[in-house]
N, C-alpha and C positions, 0 to 999 in steps of 0.2 A: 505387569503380569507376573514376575517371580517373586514379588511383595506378594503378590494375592494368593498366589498357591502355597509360597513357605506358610502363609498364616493360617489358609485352610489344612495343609498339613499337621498345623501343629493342633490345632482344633481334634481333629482325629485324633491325634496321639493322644489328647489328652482325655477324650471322648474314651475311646480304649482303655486306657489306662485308671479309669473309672470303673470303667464295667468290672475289670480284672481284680478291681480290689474288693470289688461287691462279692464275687465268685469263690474267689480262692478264701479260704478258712482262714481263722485267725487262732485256733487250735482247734488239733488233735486228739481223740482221745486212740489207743490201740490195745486192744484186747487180746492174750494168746486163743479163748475160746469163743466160741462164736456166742454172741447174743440168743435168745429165747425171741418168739416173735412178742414173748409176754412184755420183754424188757425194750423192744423197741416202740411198740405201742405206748407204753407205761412215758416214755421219754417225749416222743413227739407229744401228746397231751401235754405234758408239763412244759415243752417249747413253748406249744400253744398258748397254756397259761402264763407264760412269764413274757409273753406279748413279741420280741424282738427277736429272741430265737431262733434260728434256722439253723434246720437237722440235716446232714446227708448220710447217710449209713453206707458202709461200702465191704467189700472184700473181693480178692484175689485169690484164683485158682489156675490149674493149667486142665484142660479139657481136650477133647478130640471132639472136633467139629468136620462132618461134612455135608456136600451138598450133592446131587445125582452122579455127579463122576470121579468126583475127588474128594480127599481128607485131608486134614493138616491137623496138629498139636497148636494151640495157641494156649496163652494168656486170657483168661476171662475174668473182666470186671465186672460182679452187677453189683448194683446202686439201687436206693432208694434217697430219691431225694432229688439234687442236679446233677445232673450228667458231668455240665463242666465243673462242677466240684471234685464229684469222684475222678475224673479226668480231663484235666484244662486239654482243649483239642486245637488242630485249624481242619477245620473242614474243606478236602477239597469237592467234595458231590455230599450233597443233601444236608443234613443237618442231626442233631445227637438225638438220641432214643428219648421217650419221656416214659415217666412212672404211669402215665395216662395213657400209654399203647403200649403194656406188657408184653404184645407178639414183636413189638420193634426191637431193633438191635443196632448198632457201627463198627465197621472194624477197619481197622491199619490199610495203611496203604499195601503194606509187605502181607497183609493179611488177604487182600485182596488179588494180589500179582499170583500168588501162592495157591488160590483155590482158585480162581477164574480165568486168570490170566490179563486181569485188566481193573482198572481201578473203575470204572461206567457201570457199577451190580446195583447201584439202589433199585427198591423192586423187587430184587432175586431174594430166593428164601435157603436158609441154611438153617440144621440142624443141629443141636448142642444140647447133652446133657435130655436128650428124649426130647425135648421139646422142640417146635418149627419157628424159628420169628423172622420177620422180612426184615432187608435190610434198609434203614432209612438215608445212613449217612457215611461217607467216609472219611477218615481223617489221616492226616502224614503222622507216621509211624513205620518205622522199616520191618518192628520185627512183629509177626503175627498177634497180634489182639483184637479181643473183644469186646464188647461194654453193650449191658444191657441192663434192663429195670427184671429187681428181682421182688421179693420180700421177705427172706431170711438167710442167715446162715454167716452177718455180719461182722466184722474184727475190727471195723474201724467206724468213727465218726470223726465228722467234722462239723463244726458248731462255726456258726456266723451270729453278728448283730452283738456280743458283749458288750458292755459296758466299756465306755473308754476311760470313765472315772476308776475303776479297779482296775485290781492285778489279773490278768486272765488266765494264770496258772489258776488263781484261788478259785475264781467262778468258772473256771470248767472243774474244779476237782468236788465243788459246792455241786455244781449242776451234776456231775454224774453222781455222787451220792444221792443228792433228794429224788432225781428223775428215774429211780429204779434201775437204772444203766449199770451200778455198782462200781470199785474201784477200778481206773482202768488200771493196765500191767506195764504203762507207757502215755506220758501226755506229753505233745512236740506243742508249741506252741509259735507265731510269729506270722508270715503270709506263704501262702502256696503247701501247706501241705496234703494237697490231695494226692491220690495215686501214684504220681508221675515223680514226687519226691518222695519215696518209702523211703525210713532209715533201717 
């Protein structure tokens, strides 16, 4: 019986550990001023064209969010693209926002405790920046955040599917010039640079 479980454990881990390499970027680019929605358009198409690709556009801000009886200051991430790109998560209730329900959103556990009093709000709806979006999912996080699907106002991407035969400084520094994206002001390159490792 502890044969069969050490090996379906390790099956998992390494099941996991799959998905996580798929997810997290293999570089960075970060911009001091935010994209055009011209230069994010212009970029995804040429992902598109060069077949393997994959875009997630992201930025960081701090906002004032509330809901009918309370407010908090948080951290807001929005994202176009994957959620766990822009922020590797664990979800404890429900699951991350998609570019496909721009009214959805997730936030922190401490985000949670702070405006509701309980991490169980999927469902409940809070407002940010004028806008209403429900909540889909929660994730562990102590201090108050955000994360929702936006479509502009970006500083950062992350690029998946490179080549393994090249240098991937060179084809992301390639790829942001051809793809209208222009020079970035900062390229991290290697695994996990989404949100949750800013330098």
């Amino acid at each position: 019986f502890r044969t069969a479980l050490l090996l379906f454990l390790v099956v998992v881990a390494f099941q996991q550990a799959a998905r996580a390499s798929f997810l997290l970027p293999e570089v960075s680019l970060r911009y001091d001023a935010p994209l055009t929605g011209e230069q994010v358009a212009a970029a995804r198409e040429y992902g598109r064209l060069c077949g393997k690709t994959a875009l997630t556009f992201w930025t960081e801000r701090t906002v004032v969010v509330w809901q009918t009886f309370a407010s908090v200051i948080a951290v807001q991430i929005t994202f176009d693209g994957e959620a766990d790109v822009a922020f590797p998560a664990e979800y404890t209730f429900g699951r991350a926002p998609s570019g496909l329900e721009p009214e959805t959103c997730a936030v922190s556990t401490g985000f949670a405790w702070m405006l509701w009093g309980s991490e169980e709000i999927v469902g409940l709806e809070l407002t940010a920046e004028g806008s209403v979006c429900r909540v889909v999912g929660v994730f562990e996080w102590d201090a108050p955040l955000l994360l929702r699907p936006d479509a502009e106002g970006f500083t950062a991407v992350e690029l998946q599917g490179l080549s393994e035969q090249e240098d991937s400084y060179r084809q992301a520094d390639t790829f942001a010039g051809a793809s209208g994206l222009g020079t970035p002001d900062e390229i991290l390159w290697g695994t996990g640079f989404g949100a949750w490792l800013r330098c």
